[in-house]
Structure formats: structure tokens, C-alpha cells
N, C-alpha and C positions, 0 to 999 in steps of 0.2 A: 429508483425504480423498484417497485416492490409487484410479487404474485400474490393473489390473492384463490387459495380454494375455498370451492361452496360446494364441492362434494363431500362433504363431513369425512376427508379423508383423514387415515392417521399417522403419525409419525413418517412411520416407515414407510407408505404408502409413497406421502407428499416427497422423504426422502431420495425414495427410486425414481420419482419423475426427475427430480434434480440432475439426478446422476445420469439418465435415458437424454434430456436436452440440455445437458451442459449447463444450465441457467446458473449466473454468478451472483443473483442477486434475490435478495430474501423474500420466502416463501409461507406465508401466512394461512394457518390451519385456521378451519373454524367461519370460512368470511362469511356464510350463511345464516349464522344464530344470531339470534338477539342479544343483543345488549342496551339493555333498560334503565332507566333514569336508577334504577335501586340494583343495579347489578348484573352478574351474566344469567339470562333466564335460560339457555339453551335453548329454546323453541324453532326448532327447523323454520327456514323458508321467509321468517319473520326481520331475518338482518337486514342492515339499511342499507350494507354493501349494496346487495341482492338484488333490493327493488328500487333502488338508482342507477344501476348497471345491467342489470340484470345476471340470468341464473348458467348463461354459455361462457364460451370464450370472448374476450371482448378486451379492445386496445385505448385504453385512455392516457389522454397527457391531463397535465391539471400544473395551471402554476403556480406562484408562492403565494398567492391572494389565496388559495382554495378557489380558482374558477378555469372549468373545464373549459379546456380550448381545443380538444379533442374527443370523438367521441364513436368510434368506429359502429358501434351497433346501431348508431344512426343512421350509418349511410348503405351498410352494408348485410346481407341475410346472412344469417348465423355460419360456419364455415368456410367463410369468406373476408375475414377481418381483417387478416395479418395485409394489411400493405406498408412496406418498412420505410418506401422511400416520404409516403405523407405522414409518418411518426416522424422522421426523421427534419420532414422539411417544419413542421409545428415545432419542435424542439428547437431546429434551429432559429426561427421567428422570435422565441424567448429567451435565446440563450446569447445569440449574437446581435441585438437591436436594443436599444435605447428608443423607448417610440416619442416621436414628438422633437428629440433635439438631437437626433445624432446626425454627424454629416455625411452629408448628399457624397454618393458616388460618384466620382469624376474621370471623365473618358481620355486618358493620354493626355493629362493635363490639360485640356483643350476648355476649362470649365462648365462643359454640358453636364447636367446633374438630374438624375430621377428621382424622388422624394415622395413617400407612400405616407399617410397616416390617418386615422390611427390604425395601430398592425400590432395583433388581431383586431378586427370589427367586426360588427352585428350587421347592423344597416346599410353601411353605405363606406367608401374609403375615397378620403381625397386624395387623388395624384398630380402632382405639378413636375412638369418639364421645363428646365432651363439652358435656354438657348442663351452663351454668352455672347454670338456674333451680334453685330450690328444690322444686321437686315434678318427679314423672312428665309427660312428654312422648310425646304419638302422634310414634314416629319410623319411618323406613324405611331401611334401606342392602344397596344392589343390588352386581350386579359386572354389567358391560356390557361388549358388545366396541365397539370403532371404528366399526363402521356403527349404533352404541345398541342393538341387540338384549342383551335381559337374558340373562345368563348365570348367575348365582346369585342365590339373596337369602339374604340372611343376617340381616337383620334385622326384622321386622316386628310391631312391637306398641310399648308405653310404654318408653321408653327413663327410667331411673330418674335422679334426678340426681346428677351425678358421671360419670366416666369407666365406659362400656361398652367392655368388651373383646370381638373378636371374631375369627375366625377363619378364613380361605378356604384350605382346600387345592388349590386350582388345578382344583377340580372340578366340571362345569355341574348344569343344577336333575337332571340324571337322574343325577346323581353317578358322567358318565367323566371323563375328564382332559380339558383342553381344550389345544389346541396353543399352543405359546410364544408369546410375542406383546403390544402394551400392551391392557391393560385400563382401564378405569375404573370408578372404585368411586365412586358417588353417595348421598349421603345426603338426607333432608327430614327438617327436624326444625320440627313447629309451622310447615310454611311455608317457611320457609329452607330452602336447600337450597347444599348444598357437593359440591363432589369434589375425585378424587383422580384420575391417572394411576399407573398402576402395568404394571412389565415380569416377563413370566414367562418365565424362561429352563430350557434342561432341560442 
């Protein structure tokens, strides 16, 4: 986690913020100047921090590829960025997931399994629900934001046994686009019920 100023602050300036919020982690003069294929030019306003992020406060994750998978000034008007539990819930998408081959969550051993991929996505995110019983199950599987408000359903009726595949284009129940950000995808099946954290990047 690094800070970044684009107030041409100095030393001691950036110092005292440190000190004023506690921050444990390194504090970057200067993010606003340029730096040019031939060196530091100093030119205010010209750094590439600056005009990728822009010139306020502003909350980005970004993972070991270099690709932002967060992006708070996108979603959010300027003093209004800090939401900790969607830093937190992106971080954790990156930090604790294996996308593509880790294993399915398993409800009390019962081998019902919820499976998201891929996590993050742009477009679209396949979900498959597995029913281990031998017959049809009343199942449900939603998409919810961070405060639980439902965002899509996608599933609602006898989920048959075997793997359900399913499908969310990043779209709410009026089918527009909903802005980037983690989701969760919850299922109930017969009672059980599992989720899923999932990030929408654009």
C-alpha cells in the first residue's frame, strides 16, 4: 500500500500528515511532476499518476499484473471515496481466490458447491451451482451489493441435480449496467445457503 501526494508537498509537510493519520505505510512526494522518458522534468500537473487517477483523494487496488481492479473515483464524487469495506472486499477477491481452479465451497459436508468465475470480470461472470442430491431442489441465487440490496436474480425455481450453469452480465433486475465494484452472489438451496464475493471491473 503506498500514498501518493500531488500537492507538491514537502518533507515535513507529507511528514505531519503521517503523524495527524497514523498512516503505516509509505508516503510518496512529488506524485504530480513529470517524469519523462529523459528524466525528472518537474512540470506541475503533467505526472501520469495525476492524469490516471486523478488530482483529489482517491482509493485504488491494482494487482501484480499492473491492472486496476479498483477504482473509487469512478464510482464515487470527490469526498466521498473512502469505502473500506469494498477496498477490503477487492483485496480480498485477490488475495484469498485462485480464479478458475480453486475449490468449490462446501455446505456441512453435504456437497452442495457455489463456483464464480472468472473473479474479477469485465463482461460477464459464470456461476454454477451444484446440487449433490439425486433429485430437483427448490433453489434461489441472487446478485447483491455491499449494503445486501438485491441486484439481479438469476436463479429461482428447482435447481435439477448436477451442476447449474448460470450467467450475470453485470446487469441489475431493470437490466442497466451496474457500476464496478464487489458484488455478492448468494445461493439457498433446500435451506443451505452459500456465497460468493465477486469484483466487476470495467
Amino acid at each position: 500500500m503506498l500514498g501518493v501526494d500531488f500537492w507538491t508537498g514537502t518533507p515535513d509537510q507529507v511528514g505531519d500528515f503521517k503523524v495527524q493519520t497514523g498512516a503505516t505505510y509509505p508516503l510518496l512526494l512529488c506524485g504530480n511532476r513529470c517524469i519523462g522518458a529523459t528524466g525528472f522534468c518537474g512540470a506541475i500537473g503533467c505526472g501520469i499518476l495525476e492524469t490516471l487517477y486523478g488530482p483529489y483523494d482517491n482509493y485504488i487496488v491494482i494487482d501484480t499484473q499492473g491492472i486496476v481492479r479498483y477504482h473509487a473515483a469512478n464510482i464515487y464524487a470527490h469526498g466521498n471515496r473512502y469505502h473500506l469495506n469494498e477496498i477490503r472486499a477487492c483485496v480480498d477477491t485477490l488475495v484469498s481466490s485462485v480464479v478458475g481452479v480453486e475449490d468449490a465451497p462446501r455446505a456441512r459436508g453435504e456437497g452442495l458447491a457455489l463456483r464464480v468465475g472468472p473473479n474479477p470480470f469485465r463482461s460477464s461472470v459464470t456461476i454454477e451451482l451444484v446440487n449433490p442430491a439425486g433429485r430437483a431442489l427448490e433453489a434461489s441465487v441472487s446478485v447483491h451489493d455491499l449494503a445486501g440490496r438485491k441486484v439481479a436474480t438469476l436463479l429461482a425455481a428447482p435447481a435439477a441435480p448436477g451442476v447449474t450453469t448460470l450467467r450475470w452480465s453485470g446487469r441489475d433486475l431493470e437490466g442497466r449496467a451496474v457500476a464496478p465494484g464487489i458484488y455478492q452472489v448468494r445461493t439457498e438451496v433446500a435451506g443451505t445457503r452459500l456465497s460468493r464475493r465477486i469484483a466487476l471491473v470495467r
